[in-house]
DRENDO-1510 file (C-alpha; in Angstrom, 1 decimal, always signed):
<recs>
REC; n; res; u; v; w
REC; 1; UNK; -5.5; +201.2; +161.3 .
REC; 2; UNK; -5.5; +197.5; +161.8 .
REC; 3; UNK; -7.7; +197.2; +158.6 .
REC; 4; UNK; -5.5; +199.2; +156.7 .
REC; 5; UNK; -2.5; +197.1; +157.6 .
REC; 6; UNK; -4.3; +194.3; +156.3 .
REC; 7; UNK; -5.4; +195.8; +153.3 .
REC; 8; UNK; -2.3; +197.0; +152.4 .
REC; 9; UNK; -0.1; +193.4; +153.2 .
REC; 10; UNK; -3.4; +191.9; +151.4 .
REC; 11; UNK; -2.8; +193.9; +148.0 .
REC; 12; UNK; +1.2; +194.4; +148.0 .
REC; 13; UNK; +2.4; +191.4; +150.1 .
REC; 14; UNK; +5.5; +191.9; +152.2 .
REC; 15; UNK; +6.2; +195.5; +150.9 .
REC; 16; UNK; +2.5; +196.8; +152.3 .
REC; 17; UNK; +3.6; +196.1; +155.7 .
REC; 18; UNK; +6.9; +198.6; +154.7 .
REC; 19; UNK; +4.2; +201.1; +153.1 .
REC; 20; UNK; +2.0; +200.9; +156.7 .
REC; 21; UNK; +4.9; +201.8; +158.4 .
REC; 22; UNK; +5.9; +204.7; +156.5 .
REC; 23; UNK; +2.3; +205.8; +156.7 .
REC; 24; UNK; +2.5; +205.6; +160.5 .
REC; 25; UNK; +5.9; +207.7; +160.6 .
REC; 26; UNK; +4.4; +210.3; +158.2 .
REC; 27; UNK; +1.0; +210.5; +160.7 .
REC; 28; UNK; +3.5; +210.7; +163.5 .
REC; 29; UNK; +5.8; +213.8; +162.1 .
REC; 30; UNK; +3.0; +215.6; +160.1 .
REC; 31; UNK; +1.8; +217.2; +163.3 .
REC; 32; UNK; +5.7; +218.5; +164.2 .
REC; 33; UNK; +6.6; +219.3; +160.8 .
REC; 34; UNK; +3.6; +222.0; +160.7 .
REC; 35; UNK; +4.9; +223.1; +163.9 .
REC; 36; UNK; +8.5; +223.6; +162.6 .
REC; 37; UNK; +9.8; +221.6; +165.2 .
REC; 38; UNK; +13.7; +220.6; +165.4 .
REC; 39; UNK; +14.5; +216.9; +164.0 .
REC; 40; UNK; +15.7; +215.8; +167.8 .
REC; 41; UNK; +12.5; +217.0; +169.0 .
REC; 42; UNK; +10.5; +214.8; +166.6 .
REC; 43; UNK; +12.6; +211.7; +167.3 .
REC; 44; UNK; +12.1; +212.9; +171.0 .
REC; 45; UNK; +7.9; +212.5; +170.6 .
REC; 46; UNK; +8.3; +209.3; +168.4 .
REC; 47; UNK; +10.3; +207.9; +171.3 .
REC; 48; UNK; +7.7; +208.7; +173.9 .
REC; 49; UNK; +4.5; +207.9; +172.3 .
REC; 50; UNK; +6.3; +204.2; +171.8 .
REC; 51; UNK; +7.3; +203.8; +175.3 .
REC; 52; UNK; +4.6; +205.9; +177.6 .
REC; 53; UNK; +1.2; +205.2; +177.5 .
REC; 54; UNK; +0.1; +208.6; +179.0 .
REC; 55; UNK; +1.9; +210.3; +176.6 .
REC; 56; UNK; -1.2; +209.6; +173.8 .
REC; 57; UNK; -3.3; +212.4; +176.0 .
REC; 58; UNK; +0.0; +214.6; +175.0 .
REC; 59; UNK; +0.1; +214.1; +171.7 .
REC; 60; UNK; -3.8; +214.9; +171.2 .
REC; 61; UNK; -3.1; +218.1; +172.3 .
REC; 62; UNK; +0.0; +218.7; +169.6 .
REC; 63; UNK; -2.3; +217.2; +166.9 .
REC; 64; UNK; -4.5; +219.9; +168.5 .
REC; 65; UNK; -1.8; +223.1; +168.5 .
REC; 66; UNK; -0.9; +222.2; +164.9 .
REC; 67; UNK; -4.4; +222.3; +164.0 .
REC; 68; UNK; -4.6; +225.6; +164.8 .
REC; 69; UNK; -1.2; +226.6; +163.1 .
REC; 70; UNK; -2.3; +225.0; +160.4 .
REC; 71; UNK; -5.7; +227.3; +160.0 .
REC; 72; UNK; -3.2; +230.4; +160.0 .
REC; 73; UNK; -0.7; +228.8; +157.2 .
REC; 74; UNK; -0.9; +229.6; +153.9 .
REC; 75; UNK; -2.5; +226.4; +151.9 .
REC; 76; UNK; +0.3; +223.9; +150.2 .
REC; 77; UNK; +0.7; +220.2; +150.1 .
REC; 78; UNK; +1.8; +219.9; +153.5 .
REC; 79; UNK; -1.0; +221.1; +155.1 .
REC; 80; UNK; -3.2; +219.7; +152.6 .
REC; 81; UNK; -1.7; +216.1; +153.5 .
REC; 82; UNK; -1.9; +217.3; +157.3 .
REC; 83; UNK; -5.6; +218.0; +157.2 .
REC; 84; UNK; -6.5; +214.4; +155.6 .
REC; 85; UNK; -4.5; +213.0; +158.6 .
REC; 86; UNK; -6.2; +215.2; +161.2 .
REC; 87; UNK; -9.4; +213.5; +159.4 .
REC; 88; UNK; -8.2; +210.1; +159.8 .
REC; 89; UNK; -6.4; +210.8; +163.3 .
REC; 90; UNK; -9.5; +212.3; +164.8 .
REC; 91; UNK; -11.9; +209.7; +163.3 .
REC; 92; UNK; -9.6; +206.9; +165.1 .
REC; 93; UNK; -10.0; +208.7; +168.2 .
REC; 94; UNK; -13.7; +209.3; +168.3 .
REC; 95; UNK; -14.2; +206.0; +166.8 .
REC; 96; UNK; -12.3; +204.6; +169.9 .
REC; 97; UNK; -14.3; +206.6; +172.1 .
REC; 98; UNK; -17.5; +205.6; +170.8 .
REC; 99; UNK; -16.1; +201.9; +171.4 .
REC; 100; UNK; -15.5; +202.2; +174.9 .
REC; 101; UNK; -18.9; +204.0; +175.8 .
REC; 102; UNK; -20.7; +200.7; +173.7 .
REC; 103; UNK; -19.0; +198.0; +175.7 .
</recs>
């Protein structure tokens, strides 16, 4: 995500740092808006994946559960846009883990 930052504040200047941003608040929600959760609840998750460190292992598993929601929705842009960041979500992840077994 790192290169997409600079990308962005490469391109657009000031206003691609405000664009990386959003993207990360959208990647953040996606996963609770498939799963209809209540806005306090989403605020609630934002909160703890900022401040706990375990709380990453947590929120694999909801990008996990609304996977499978998703599968059983009927197809509109929501999930559309929720399937690209499952993509880029899980190619982070596994792009990490490759990482750590190299070093």
């Amino acid at each position: 995500m790192t290169k997409l930052k600079d990308w962005l504040m490469g391109a657009l200047g000031s206003a691609g740092f405000i664009v990386y941003l959003f993207i990360l608040v959208v990647m953040n929600a996606l996963p609770m808006i498939i799963l209809d959760f209540p806005w306090w609840a989403v605020v609630l998750v934002c909160f703890a994946l900022s401040f706990f460190e375990w709380s990453q292992f947590l929120y694999l598993g909801v990008w996990i559960w609304a996977f499978v929601v998703a599968l059983g929705q009927p197809i509109d842009w929501i999930s559309i846009l929720f399937f690209v960041a499952f993509v880029v979500y899980m190619g982070t992840i596994i792009s990490a883990v490759v990482s750590a077994f190299r070093s």
